[in-house]
Every structure is written in C-alpha cells, then in structure tokens.
MMTF fields as JSON, N, C-alpha, C and O atoms, coordinates in Angstrom:
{
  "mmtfVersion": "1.0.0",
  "mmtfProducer": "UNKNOWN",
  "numBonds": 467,
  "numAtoms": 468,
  "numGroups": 117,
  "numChains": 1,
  "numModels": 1,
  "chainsPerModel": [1],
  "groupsPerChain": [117],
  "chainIdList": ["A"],
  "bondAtomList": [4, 2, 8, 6, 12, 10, 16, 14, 20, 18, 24, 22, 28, 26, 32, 30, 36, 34, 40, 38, 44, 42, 48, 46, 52, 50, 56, 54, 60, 58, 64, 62, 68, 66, 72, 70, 76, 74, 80, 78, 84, 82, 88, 86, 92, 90, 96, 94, 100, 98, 104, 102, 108, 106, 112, 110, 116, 114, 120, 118, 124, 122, 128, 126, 132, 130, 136, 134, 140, 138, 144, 142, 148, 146, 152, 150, 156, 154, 160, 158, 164, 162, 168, 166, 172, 170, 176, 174, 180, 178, 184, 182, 188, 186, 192, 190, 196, 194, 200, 198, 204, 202, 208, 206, 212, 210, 216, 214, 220, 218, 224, 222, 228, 226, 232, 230, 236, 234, 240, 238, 244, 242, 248, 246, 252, 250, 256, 254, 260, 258, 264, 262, 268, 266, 272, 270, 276, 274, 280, 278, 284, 282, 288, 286, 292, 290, 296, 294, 300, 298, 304, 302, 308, 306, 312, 310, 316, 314, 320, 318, 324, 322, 328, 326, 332, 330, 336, 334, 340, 338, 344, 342, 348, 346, 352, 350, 356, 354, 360, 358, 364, 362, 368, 366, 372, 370, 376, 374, 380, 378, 384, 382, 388, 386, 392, 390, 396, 394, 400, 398, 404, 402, 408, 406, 412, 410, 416, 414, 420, 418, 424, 422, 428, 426, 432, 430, 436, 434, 440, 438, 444, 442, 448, 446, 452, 450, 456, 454, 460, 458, 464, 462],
  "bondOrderList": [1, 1, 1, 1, 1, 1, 1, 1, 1, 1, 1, 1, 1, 1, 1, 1, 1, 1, 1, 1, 1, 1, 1, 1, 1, 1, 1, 1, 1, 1, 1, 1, 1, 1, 1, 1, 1, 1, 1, 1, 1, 1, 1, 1, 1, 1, 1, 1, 1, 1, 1, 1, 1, 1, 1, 1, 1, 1, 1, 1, 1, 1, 1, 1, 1, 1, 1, 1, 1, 1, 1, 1, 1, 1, 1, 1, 1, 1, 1, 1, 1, 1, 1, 1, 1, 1, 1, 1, 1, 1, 1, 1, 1, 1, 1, 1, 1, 1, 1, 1, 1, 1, 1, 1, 1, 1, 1, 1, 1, 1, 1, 1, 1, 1, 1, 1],
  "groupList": [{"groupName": "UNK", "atomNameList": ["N", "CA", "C", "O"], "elementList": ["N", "C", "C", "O"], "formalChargeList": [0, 0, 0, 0], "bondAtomList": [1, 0, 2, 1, 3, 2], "bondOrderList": [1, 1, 2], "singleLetterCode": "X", "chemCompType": "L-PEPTIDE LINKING"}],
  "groupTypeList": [0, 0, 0, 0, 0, 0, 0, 0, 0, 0, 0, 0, 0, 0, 0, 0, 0, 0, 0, 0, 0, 0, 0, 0, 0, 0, 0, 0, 0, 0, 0, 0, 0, 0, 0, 0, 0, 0, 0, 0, 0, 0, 0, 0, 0, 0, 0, 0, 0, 0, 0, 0, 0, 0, 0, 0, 0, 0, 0, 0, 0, 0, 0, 0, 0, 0, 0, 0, 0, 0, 0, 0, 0, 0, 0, 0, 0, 0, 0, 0, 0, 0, 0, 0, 0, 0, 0, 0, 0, 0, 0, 0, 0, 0, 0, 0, 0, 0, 0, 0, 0, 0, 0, 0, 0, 0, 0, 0, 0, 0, 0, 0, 0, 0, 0, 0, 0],
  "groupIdList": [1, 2, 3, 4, 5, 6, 7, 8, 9, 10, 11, 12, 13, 14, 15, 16, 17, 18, 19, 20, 21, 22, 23, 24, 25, 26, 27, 28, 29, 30, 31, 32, 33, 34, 35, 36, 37, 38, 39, 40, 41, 42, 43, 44, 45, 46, 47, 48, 49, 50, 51, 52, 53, 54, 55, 56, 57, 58, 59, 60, 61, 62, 63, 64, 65, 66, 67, 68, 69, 70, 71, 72, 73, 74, 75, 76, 77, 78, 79, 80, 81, 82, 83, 84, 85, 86, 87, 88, 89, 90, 91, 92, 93, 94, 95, 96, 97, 98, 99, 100, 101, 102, 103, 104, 105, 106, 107, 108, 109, 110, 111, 112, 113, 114, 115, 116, 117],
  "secStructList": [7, 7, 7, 3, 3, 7, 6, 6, 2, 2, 2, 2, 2, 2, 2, 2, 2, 2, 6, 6, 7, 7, 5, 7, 7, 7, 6, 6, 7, 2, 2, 2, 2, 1, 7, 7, 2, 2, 2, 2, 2, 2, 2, 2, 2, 6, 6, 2, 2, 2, 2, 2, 2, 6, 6, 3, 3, 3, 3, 7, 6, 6, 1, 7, 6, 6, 1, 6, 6, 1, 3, 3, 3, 3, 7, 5, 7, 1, 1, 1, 5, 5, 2, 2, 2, 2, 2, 2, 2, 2, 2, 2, 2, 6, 6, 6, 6, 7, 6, 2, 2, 2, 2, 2, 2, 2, 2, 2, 2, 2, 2, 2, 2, 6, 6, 7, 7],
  "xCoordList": [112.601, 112.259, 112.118, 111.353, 112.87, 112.883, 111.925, 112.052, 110.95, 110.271, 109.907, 109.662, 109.857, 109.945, 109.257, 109.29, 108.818, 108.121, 108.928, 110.118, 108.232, 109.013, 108.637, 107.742, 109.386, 108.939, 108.712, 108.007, 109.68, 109.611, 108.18, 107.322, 107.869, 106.828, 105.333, 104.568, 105.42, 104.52, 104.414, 103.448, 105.419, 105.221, 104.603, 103.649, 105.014, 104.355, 102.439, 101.463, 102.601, 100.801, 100.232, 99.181, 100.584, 99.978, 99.949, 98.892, 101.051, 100.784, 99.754, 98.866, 99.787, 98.854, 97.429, 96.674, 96.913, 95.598, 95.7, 94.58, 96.508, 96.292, 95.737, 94.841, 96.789, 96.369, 94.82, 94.274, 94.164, 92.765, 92.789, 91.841, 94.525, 94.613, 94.429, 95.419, 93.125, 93.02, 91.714, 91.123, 91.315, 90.169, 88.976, 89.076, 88.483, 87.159, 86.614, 85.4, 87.548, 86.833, 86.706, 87.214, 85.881, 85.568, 86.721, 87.766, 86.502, 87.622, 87.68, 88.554, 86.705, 86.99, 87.143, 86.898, 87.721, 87.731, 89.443, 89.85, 90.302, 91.628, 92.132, 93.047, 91.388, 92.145, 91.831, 92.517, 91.039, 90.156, 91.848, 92.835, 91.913, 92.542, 94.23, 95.132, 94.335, 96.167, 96.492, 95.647, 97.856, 98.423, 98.739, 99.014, 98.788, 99.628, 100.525, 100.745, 101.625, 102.801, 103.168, 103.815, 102.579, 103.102, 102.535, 102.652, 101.889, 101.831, 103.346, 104.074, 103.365, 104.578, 105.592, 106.457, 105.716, 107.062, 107.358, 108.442, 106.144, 106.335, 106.384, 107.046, 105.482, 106.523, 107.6, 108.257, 108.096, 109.532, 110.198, 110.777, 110.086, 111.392, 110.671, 111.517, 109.8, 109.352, 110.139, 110.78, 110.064, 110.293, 111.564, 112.094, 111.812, 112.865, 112.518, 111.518, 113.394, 113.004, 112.856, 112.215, 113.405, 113.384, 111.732, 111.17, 110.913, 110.041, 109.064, 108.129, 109.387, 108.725, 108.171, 106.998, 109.504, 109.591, 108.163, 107.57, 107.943, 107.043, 105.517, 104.596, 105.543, 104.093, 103.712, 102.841, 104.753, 105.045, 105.648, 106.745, 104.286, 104.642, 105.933, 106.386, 106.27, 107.153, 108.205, 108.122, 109.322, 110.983, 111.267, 111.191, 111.759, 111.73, 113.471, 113.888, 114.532, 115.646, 116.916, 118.119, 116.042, 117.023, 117.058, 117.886, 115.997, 116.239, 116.624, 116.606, 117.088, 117.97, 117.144, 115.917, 117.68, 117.036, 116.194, 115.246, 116.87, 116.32, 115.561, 115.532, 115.096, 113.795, 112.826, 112.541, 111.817, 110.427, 110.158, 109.074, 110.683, 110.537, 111.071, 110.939, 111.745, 112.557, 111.146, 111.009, 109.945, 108.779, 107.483, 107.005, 106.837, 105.599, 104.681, 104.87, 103.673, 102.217, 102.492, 103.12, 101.84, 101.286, 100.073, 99.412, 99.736, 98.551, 97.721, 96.492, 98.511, 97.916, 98.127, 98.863, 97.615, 97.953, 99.085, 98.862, 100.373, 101.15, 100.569, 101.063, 99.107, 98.726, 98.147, 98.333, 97.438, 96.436, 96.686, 97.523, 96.123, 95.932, 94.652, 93.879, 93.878, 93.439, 92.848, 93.446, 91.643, 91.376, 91.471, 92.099, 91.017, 91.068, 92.75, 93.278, 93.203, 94.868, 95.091, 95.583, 94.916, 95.272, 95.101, 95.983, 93.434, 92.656, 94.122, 95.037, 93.595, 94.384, 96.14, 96.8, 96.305, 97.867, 97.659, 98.291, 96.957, 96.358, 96.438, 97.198, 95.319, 94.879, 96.339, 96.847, 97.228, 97.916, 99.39, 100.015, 99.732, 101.087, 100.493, 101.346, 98.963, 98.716, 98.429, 98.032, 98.638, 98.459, 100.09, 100.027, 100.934, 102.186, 102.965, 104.193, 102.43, 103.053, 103.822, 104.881, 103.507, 104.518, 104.227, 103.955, 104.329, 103.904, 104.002, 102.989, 105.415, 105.365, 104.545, 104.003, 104.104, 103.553, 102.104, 101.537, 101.671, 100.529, 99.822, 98.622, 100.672, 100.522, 99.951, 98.981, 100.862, 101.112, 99.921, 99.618, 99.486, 98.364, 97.133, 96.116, 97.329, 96.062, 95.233, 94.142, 96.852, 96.904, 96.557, 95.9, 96.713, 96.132, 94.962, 94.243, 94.374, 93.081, 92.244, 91.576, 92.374, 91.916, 91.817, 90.847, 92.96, 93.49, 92.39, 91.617, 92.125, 91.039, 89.443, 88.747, 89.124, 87.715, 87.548, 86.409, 88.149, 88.161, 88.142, 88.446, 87.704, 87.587, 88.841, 88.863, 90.175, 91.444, 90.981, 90.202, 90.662, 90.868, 90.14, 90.317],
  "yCoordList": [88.953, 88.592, 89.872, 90.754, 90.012, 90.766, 90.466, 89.269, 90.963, 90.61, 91.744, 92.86, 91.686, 92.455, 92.169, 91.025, 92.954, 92.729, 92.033, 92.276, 91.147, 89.961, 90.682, 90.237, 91.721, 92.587, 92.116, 92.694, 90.58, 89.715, 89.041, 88.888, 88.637, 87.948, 88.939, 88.616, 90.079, 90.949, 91.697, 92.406, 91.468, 91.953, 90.349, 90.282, 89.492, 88.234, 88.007, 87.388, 88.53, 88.508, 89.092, 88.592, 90.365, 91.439, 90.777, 90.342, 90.614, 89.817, 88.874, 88.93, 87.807, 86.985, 87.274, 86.622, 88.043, 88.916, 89.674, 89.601, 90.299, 90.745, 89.829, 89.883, 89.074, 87.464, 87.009, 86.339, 87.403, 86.783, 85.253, 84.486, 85.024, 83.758, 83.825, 83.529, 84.23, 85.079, 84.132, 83.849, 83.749, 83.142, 84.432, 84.743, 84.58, 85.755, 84.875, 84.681, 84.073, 83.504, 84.363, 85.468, 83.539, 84.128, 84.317, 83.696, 85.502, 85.902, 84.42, 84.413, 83.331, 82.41, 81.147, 80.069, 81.352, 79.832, 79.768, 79.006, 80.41, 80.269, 79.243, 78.637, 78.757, 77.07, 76.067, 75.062, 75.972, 74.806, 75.489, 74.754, 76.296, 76.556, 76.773, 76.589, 77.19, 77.375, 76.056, 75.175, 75.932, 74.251, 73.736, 74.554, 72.396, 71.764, 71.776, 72.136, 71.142, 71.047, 70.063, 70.401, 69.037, 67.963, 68.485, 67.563, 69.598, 69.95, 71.635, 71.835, 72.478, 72.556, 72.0, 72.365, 71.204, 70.061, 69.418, 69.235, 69.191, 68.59, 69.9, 69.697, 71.286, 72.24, 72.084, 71.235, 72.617, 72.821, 71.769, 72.16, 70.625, 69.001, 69.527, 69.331, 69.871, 69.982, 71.471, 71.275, 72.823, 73.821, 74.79, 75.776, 74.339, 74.815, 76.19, 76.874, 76.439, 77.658, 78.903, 79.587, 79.597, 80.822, 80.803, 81.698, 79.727, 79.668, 79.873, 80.671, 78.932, 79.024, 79.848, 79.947, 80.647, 82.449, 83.272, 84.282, 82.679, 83.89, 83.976, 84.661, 82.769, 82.962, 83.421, 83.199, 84.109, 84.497, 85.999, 86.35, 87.013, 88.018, 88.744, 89.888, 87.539, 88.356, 87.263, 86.104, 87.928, 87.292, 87.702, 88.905, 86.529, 86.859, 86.771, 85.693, 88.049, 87.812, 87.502, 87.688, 86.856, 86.366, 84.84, 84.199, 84.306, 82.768, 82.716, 83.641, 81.386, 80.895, 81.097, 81.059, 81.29, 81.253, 80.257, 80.367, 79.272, 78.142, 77.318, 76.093, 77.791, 77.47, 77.817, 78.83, 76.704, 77.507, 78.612, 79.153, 79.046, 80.0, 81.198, 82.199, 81.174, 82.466, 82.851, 84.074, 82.125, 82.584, 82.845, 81.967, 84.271, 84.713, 85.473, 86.225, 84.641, 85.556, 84.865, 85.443, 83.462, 83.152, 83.829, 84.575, 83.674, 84.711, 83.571, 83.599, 82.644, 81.498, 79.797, 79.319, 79.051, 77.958, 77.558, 76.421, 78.227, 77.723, 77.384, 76.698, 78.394, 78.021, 79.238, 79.824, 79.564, 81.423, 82.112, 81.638, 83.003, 83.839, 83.756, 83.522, 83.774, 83.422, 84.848, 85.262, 85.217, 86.813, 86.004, 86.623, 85.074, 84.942, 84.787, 84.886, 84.457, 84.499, 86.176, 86.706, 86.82, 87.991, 88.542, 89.133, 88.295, 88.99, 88.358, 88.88, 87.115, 86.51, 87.567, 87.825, 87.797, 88.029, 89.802, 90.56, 90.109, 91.496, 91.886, 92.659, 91.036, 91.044, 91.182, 92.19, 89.684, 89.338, 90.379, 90.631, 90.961, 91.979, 93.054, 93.588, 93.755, 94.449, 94.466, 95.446, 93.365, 93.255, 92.945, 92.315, 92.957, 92.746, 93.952, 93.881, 94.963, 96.622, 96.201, 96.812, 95.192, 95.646, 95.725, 94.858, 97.515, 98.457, 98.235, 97.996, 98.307, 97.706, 96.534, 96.687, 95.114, 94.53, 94.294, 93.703, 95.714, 95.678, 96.85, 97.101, 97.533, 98.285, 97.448, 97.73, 96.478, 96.017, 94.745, 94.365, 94.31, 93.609, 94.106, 93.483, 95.576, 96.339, 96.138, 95.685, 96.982, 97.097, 95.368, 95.565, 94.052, 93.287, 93.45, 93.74, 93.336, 93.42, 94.655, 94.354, 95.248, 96.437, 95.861, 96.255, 94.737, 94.516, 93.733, 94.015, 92.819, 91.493, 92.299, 92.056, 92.818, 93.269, 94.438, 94.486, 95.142, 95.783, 95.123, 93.931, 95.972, 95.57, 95.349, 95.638, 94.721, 94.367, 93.412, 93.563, 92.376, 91.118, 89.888, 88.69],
  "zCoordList": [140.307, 138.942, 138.119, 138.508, 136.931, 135.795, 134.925, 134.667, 134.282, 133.521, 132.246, 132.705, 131.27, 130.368, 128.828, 128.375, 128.283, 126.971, 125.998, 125.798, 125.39, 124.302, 122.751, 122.033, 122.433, 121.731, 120.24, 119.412, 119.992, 118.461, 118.981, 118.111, 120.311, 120.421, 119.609, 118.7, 120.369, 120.506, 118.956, 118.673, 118.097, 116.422, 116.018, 115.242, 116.41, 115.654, 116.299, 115.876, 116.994, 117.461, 116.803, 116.401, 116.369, 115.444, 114.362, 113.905, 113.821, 112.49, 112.488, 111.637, 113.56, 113.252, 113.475, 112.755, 114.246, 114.265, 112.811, 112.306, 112.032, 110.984, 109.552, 108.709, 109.879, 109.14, 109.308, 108.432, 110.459, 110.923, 111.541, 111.71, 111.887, 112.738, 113.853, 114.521, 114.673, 115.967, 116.244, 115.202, 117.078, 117.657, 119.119, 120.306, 118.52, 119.864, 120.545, 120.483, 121.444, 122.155, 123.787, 123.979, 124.909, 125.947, 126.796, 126.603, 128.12, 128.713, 129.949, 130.816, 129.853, 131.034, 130.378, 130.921, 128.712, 127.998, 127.826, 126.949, 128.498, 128.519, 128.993, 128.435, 130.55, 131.287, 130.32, 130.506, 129.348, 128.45, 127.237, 127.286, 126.67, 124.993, 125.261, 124.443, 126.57, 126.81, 126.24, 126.084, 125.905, 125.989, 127.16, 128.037, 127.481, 128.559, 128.044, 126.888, 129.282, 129.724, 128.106, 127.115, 128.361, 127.264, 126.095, 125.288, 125.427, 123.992, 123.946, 122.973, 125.229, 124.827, 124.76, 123.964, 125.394, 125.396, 123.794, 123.239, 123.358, 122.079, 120.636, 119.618, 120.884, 120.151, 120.554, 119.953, 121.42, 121.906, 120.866, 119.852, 121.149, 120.738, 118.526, 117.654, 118.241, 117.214, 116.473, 115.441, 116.994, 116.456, 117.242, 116.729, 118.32, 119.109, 119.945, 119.728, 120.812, 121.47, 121.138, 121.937, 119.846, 118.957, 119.005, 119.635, 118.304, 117.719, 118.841, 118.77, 120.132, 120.851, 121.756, 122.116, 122.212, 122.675, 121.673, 122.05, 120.663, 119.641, 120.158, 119.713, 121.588, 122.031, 123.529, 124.37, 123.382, 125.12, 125.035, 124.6, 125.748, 124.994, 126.281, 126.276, 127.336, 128.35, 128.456, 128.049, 129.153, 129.351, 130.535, 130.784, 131.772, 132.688, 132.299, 131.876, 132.476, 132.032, 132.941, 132.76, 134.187, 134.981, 135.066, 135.712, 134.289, 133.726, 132.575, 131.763, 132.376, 131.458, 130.14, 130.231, 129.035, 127.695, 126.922, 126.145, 127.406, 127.131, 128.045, 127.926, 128.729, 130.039, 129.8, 129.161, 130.471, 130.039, 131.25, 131.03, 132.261, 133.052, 132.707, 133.412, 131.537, 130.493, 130.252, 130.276, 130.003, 129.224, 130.03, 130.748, 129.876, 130.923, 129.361, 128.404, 129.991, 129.663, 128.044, 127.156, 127.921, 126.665, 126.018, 126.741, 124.858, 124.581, 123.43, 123.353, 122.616, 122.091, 122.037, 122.901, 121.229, 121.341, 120.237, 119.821, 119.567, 118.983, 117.151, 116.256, 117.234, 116.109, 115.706, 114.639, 116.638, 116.696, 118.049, 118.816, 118.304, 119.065, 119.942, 119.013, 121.006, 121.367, 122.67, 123.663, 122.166, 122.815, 124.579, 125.438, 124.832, 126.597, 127.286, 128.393, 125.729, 126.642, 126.377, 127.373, 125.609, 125.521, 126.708, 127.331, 127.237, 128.638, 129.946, 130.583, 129.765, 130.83, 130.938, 131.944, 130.036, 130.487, 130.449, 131.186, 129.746, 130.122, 131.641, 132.225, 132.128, 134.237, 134.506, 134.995, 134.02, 135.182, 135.316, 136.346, 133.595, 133.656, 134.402, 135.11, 134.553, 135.458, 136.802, 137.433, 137.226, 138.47, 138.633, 139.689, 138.432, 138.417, 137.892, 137.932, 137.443, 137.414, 136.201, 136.061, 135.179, 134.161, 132.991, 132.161, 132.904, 132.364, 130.956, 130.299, 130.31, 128.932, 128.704, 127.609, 129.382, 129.06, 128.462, 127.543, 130.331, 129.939, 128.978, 129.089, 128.038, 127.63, 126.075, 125.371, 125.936, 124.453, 124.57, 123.439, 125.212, 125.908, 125.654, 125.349, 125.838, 125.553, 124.192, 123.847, 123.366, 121.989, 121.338, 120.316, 121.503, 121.014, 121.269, 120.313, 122.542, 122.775, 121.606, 120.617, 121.822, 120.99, 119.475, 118.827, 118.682, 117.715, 117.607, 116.691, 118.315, 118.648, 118.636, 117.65, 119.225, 119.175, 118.224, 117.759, 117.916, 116.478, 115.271, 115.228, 113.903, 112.902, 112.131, 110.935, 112.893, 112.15, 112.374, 111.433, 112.812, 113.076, 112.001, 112.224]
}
C-alpha cells in the first residue's frame, strides 16, 4: 500500500479551520463524530467523489479513484473539522511512517489549538 498526502484535501482543512468551521472537541470523541458507512454513502450519491476526497487528508494510490479505499485518514464530518479526527489520523499516519502525512496532521493540530481557529 502507497499512501500519500491528499494535498487539495489538506489546503481545504486549513481553510476550513480558518473559516472557524472547526469543532475542539476531545481526542476520544472521534468513534461518536466520524460518519458511518451509510452517511458517507449518501455524501458520496449527493456530492460525488472530487468533493468527497476533500475529507481525507491521504490517497492510497494503488486503489481505484473512485473507491472508498482510494481514501485514508478522515479528519471531519463532511461539514467541519473535527480536532479528535485530526488526533486520530495524527497517531495513526505516525504509526504508519507516513511522514508527509504526519507532518501536515501536525500543522492542523497546531491550527486547532492555537489562536487561528
């Protein structure tokens, strides 16, 4: 598996933390605020996959484009940003060595508990 920074994803997070569409919530309220299966399913059939890629700050680029396995490390719910998905995908690109990811992972975090947000 190839996995790599979703770099349109990762300018649209910023923006939306700049916006103040960002939620400070806790680093263990992520299983409760991620979406299920059936609320991406219904973005997806609603806004298409361009749109949908914008919440997934990684691309695994040996799946198909149009799969949801093309898509690693959500960070919100399709509406804001969400500091426990940030954490969550923070841990997990570092425990997975990938470096660009968890680099740009950081930088939200930082974006989120600082006075941009």
């Amino acid at each position: 598996m190839t996995v790599k920074l979703n770099k349109t994803a990762f300018a649209h997070a910023k923006d939306l933390i700049g916006k103040g569409q960002a939620v400070k919530d806790e680093r263990d309220d992520w299983s409760e605020h991620a979406p299920t299966a059936d609320q991406e399913n219904e973005y997806l059939d609603k806004h298409g996959w361009d749109e949908y890629g914008l919440w997934y700050l990684g691309i695994d680029t040996e799946m198909g484009d149009e799969t949801k396995g093309h898509y690693k490390f959500p960070y919100g719910d399709f509406r804001r940003v969400h500091r426990c998905g940030v954490i969550s995908a923070e841990s997990r690109a570092a425990q997975n060595d990938y470096d660009d990811i968890t680099d740009a992972v950081a930088q939200l975090h930082e974006l989120l508990d600082g006075d941009h947000a």
